[in-house]
KEDRENMI-569452 format. One record per residue: residue in three letters; x, z, y of N, C-alpha, C, O in turn. Coordinates in Angstrom, 1 decimal, decimal comma. Atoms other than C-alpha are relative to their C-alpha. Example, Ala and Ser with C-alpha at 12.3 -4.5 7.8 and 13.67 -1.06 7.14 Angstrom:
<atoms>
<atom sevo="ala" n_px="0,9" n_pz="0,0" n_py="-1,2" ca_px="12,3" ca_pz="7,8" ca_py="-4,5" c_px="0,9" c_pz="0,0" c_py="1,2" o_px="1,9" o_pz="0,7" o_py="1,2"/>
<atom sevo="ser" n_px="-0,9" n_pz="0,0" n_py="-1,1" ca_px="13,7" ca_pz="7,1" ca_py="-1,1" c_px="-0,8" c_pz="0,8" c_py="1,1" o_px="-0,3" o_pz="0,9" o_py="2,2"/>
</atoms>
This chain:
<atoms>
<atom sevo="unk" n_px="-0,1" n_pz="0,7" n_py="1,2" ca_px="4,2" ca_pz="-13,7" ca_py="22,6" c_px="-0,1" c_pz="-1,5" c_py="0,2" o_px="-0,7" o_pz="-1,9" o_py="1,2"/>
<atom sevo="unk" n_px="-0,2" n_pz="1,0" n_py="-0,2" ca_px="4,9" ca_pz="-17,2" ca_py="22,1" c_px="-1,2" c_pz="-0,8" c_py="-0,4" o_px="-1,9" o_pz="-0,1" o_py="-1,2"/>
<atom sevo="unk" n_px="1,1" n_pz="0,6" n_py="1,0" ca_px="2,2" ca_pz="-19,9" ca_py="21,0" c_px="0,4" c_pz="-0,2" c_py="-1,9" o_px="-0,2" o_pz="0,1" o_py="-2,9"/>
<atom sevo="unk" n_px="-0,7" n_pz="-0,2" n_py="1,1" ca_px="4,4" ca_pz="-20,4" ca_py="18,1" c_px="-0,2" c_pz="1,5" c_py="-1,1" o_px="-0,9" o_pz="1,6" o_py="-2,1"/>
<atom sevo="unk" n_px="1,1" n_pz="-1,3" n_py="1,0" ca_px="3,7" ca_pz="-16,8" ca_py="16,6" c_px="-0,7" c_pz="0,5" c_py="-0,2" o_px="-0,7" o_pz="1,4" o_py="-1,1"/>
<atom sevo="unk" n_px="1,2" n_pz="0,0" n_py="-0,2" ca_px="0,5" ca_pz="-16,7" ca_py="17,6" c_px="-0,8" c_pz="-1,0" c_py="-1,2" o_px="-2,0" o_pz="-0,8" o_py="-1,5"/>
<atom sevo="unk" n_px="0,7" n_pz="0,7" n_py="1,0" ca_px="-0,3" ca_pz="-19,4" ca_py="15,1" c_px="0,8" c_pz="0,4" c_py="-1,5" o_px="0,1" o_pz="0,1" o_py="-2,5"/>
<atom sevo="unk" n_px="-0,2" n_pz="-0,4" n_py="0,9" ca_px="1,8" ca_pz="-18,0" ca_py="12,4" c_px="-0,9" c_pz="1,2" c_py="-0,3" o_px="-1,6" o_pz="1,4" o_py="-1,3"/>
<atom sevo="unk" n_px="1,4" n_pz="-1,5" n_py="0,7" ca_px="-0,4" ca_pz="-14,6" ca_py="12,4" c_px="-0,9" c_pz="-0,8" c_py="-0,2" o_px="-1,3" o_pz="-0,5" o_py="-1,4"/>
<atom sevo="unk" n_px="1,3" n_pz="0,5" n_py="0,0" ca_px="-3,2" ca_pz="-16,7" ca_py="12,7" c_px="-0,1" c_pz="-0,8" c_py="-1,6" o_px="-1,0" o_pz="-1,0" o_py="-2,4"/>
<atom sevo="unk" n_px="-0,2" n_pz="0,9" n_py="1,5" ca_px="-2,0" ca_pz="-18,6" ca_py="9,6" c_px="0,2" c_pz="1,0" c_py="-1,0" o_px="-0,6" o_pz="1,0" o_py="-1,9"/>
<atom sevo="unk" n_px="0,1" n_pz="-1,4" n_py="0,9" ca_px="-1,0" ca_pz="-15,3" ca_py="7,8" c_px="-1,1" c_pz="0,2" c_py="-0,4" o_px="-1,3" o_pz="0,2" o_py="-1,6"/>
<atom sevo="unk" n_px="0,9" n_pz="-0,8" n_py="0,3" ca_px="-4,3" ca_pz="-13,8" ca_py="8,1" c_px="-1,0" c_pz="-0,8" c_py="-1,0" o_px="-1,5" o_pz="-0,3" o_py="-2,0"/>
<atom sevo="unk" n_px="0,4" n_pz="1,2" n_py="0,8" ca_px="-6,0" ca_pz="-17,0" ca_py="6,9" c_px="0,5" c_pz="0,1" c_py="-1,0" o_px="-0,4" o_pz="0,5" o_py="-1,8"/>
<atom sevo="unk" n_px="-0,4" n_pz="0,5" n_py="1,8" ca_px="-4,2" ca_pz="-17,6" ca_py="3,6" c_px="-0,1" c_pz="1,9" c_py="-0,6" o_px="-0,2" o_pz="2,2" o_py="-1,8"/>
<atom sevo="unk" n_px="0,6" n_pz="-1,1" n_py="0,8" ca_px="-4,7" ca_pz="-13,5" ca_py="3,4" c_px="-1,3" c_pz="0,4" c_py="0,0" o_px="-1,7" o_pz="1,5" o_py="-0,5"/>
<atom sevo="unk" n_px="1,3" n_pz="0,2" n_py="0,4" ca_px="-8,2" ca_pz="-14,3" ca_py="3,5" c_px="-0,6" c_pz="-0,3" c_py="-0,9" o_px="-1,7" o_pz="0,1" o_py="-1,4"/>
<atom sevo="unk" n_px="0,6" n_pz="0,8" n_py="0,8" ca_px="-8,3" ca_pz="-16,4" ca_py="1,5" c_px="0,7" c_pz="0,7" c_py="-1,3" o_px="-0,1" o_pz="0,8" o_py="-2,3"/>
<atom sevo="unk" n_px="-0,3" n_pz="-0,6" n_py="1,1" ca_px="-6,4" ca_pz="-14,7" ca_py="-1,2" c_px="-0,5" c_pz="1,6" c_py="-0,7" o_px="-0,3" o_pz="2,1" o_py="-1,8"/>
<atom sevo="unk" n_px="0,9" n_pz="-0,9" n_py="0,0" ca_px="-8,5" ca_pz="-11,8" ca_py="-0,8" c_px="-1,6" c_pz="-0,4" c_py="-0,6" o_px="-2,2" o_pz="0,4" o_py="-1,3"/>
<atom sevo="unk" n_px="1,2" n_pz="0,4" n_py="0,3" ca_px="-11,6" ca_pz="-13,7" ca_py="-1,3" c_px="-0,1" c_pz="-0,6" c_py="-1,6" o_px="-1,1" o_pz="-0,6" o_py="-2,3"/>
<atom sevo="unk" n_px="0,0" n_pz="1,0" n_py="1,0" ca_px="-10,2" ca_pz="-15,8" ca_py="-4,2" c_px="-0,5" c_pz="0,8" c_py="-1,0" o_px="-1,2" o_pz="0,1" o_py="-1,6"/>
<atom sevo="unk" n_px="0,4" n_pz="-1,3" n_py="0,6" ca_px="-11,0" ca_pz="-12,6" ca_py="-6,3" c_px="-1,0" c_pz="0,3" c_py="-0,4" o_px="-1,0" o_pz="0,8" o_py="-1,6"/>
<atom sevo="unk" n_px="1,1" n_pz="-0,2" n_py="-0,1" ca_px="-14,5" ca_pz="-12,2" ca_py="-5,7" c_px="-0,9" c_pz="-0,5" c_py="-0,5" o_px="-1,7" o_pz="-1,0" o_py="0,3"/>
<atom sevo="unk" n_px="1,3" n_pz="0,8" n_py="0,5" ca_px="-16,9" ca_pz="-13,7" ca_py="-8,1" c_px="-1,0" c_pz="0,9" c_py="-0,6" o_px="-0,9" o_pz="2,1" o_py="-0,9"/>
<atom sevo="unk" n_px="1,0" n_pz="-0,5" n_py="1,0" ca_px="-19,4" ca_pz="-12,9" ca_py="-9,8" c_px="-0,3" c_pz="0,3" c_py="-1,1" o_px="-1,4" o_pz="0,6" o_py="-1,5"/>
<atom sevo="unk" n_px="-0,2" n_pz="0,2" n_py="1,7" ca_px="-18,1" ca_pz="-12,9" ca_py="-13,6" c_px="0,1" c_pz="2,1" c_py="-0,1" o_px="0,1" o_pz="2,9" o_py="0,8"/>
<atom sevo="unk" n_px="0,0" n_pz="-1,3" n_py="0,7" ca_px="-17,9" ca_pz="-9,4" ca_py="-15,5" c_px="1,5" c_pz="0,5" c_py="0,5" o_px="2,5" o_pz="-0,2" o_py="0,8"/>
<atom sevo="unk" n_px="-1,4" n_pz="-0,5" n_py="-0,3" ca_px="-15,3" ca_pz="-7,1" ca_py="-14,9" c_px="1,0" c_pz="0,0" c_py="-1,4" o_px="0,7" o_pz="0,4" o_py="-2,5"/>
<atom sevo="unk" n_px="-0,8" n_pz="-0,1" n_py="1,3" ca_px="-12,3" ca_pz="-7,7" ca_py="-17,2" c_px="0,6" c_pz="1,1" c_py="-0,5" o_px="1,2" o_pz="1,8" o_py="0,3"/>
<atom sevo="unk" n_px="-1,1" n_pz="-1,5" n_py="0,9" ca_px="-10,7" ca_pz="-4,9" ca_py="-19,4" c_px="0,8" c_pz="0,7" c_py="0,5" o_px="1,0" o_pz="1,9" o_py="0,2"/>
<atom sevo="unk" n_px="-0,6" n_pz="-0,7" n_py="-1,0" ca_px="-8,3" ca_pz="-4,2" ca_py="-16,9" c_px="-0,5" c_pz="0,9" c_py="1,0" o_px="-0,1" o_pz="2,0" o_py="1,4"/>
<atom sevo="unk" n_px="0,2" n_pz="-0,6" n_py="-1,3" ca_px="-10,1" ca_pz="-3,5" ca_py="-14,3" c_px="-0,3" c_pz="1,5" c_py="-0,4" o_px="0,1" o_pz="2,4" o_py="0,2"/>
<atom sevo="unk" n_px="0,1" n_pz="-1,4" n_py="0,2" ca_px="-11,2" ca_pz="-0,4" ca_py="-16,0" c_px="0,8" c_pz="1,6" c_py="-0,1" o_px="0,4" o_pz="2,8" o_py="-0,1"/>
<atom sevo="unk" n_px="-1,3" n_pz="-0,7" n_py="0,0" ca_px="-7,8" ca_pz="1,2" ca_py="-16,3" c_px="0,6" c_pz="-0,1" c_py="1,2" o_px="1,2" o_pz="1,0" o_py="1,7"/>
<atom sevo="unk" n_px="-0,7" n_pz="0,2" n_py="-1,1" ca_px="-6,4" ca_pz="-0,3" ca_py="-13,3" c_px="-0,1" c_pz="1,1" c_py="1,7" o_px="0,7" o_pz="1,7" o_py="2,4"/>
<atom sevo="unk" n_px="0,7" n_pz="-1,4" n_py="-1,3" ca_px="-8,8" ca_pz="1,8" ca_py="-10,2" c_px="1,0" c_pz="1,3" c_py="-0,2" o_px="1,9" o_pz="1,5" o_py="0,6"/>
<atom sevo="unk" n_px="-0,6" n_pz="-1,5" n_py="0,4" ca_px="-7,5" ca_pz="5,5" ca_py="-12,0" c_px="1,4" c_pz="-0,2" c_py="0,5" o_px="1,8" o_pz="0,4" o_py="1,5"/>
<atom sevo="unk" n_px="-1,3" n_pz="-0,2" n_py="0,1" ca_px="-3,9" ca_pz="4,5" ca_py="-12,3" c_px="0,4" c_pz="0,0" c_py="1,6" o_px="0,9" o_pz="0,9" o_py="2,3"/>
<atom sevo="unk" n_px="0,0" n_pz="0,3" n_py="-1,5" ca_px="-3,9" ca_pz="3,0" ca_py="-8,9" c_px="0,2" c_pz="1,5" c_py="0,9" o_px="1,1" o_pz="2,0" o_py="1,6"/>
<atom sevo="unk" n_px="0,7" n_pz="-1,3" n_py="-1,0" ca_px="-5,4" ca_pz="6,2" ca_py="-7,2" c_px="0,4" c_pz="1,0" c_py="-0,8" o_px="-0,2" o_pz="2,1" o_py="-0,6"/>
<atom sevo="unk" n_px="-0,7" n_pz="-1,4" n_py="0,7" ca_px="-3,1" ca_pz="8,6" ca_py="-9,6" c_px="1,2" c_pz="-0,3" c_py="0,9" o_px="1,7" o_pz="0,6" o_py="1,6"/>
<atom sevo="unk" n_px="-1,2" n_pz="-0,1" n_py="-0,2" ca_px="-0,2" ca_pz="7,0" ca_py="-8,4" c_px="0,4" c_pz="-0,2" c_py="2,2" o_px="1,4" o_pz="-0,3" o_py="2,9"/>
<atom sevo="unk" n_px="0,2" n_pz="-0,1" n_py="-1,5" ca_px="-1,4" ca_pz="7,1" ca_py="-4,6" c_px="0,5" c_pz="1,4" c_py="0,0" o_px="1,6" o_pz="1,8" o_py="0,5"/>
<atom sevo="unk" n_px="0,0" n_pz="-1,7" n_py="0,2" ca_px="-2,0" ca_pz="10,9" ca_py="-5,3" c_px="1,3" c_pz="-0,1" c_py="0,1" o_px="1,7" o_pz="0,0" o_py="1,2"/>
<atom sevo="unk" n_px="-1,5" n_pz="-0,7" n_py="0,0" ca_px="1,6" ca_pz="11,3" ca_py="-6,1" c_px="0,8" c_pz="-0,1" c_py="0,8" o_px="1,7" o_pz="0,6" o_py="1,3"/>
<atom sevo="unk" n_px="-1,3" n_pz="0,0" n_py="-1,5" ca_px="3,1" ca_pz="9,5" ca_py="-3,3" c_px="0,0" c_pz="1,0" c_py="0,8" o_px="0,9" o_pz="1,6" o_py="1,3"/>
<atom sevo="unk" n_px="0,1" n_pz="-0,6" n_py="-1,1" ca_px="1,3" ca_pz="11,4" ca_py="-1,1" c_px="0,0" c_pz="1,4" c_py="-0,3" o_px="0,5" o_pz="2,0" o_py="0,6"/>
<atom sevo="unk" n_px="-0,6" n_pz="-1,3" n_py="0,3" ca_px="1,6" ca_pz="14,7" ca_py="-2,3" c_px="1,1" c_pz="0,6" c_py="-1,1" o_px="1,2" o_pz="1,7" o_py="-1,6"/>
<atom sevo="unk" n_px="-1,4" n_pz="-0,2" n_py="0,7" ca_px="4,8" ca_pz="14,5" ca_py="-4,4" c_px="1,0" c_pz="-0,5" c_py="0,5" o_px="1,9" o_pz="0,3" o_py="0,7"/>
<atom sevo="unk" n_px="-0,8" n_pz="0,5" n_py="0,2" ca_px="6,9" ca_pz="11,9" ca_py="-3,6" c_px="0,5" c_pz="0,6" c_py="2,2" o_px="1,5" o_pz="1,2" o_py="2,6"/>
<atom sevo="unk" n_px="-0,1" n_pz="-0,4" n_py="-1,4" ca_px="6,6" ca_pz="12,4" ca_py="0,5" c_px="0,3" c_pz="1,4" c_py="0,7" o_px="0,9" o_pz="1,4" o_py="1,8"/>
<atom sevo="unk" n_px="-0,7" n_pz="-1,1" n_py="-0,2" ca_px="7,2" ca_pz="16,2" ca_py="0,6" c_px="0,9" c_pz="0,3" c_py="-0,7" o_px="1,5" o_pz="1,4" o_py="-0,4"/>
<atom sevo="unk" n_px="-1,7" n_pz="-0,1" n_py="0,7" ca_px="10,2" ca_pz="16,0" ca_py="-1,6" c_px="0,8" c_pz="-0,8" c_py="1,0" o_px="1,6" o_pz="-0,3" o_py="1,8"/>
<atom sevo="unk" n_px="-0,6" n_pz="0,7" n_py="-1,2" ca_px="11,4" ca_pz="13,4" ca_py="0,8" c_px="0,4" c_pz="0,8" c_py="1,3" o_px="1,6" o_pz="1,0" o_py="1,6"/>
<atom sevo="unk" n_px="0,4" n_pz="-0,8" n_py="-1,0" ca_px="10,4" ca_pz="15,4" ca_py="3,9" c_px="1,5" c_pz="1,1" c_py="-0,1" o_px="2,4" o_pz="1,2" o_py="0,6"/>
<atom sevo="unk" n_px="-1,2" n_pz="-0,9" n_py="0,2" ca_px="12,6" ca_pz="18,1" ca_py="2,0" c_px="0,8" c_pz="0,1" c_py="0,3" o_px="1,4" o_pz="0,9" o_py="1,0"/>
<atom sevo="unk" n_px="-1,6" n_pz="0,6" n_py="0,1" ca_px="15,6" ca_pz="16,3" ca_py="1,5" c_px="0,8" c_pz="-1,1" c_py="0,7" o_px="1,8" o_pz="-1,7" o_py="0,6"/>
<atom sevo="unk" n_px="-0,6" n_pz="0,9" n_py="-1,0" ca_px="15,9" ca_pz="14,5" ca_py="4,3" c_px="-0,2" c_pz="0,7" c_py="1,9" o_px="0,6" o_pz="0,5" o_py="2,8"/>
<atom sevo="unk" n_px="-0,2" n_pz="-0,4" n_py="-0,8" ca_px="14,6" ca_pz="16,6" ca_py="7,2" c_px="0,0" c_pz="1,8" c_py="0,2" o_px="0,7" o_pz="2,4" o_py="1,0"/>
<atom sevo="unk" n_px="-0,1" n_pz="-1,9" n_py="0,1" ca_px="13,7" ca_pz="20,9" ca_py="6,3" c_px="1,3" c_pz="0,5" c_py="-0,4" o_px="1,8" o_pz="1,6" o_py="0,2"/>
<atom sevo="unk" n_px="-1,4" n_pz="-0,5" n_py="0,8" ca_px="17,1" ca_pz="21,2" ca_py="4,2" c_px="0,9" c_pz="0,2" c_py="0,9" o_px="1,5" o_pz="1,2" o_py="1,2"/>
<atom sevo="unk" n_px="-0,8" n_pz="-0,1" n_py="-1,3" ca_px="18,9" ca_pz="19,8" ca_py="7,0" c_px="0,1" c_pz="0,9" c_py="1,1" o_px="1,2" o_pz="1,3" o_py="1,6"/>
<atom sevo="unk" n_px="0,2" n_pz="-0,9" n_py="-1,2" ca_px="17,5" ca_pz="21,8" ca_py="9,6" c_px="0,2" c_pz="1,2" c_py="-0,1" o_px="0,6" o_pz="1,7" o_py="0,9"/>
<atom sevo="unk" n_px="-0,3" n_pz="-1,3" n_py="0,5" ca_px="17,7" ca_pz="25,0" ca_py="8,0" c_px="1,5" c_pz="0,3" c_py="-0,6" o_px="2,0" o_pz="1,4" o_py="-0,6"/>
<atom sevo="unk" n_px="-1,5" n_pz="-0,1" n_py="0,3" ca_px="21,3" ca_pz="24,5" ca_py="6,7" c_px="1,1" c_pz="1,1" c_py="0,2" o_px="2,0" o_pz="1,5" o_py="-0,5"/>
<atom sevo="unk" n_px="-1,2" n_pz="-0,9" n_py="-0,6" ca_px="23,1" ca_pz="26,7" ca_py="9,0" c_px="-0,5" c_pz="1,4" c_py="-0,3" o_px="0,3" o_pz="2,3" o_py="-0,4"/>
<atom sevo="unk" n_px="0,7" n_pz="-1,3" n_py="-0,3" ca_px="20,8" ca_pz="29,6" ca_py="8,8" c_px="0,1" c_pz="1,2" c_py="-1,1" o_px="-0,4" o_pz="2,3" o_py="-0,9"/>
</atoms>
């Protein structure tokens, strides 16, 4: 790797530091946040056991089985 993109990661991770951190205070949780966690973690659930074995399906078992 070059010095050159050696200081861009290095600058990446920094400003996603810092945008990570900017987040973090100490004030009350706002009204969102209480809706936002669930939805978040519903719509994980579905990637990973909906959206990824329909894919799976329709892109590699269907295929393979085809002839048979």
């Amino acid at each position: 790797m070059s010095k050159l993109s050696l200081s861009i990661r290095n600058l990446a991770l920094l400003a996603t530091l810092a945008m990570v951190t900017a987040g973090c205070g100490k004030d009350a949780a706002l009204p969102w946040h209480y809706w936002i966690a669930p939805a978040l973690m519903l719509s994980a659930i579905g990637l990973v056991f909906l959206a990824m074995p329909a894919v799976y399906y329709l892109k590699v078992w269907r295929l393979k089985h085809r002839g048979r």
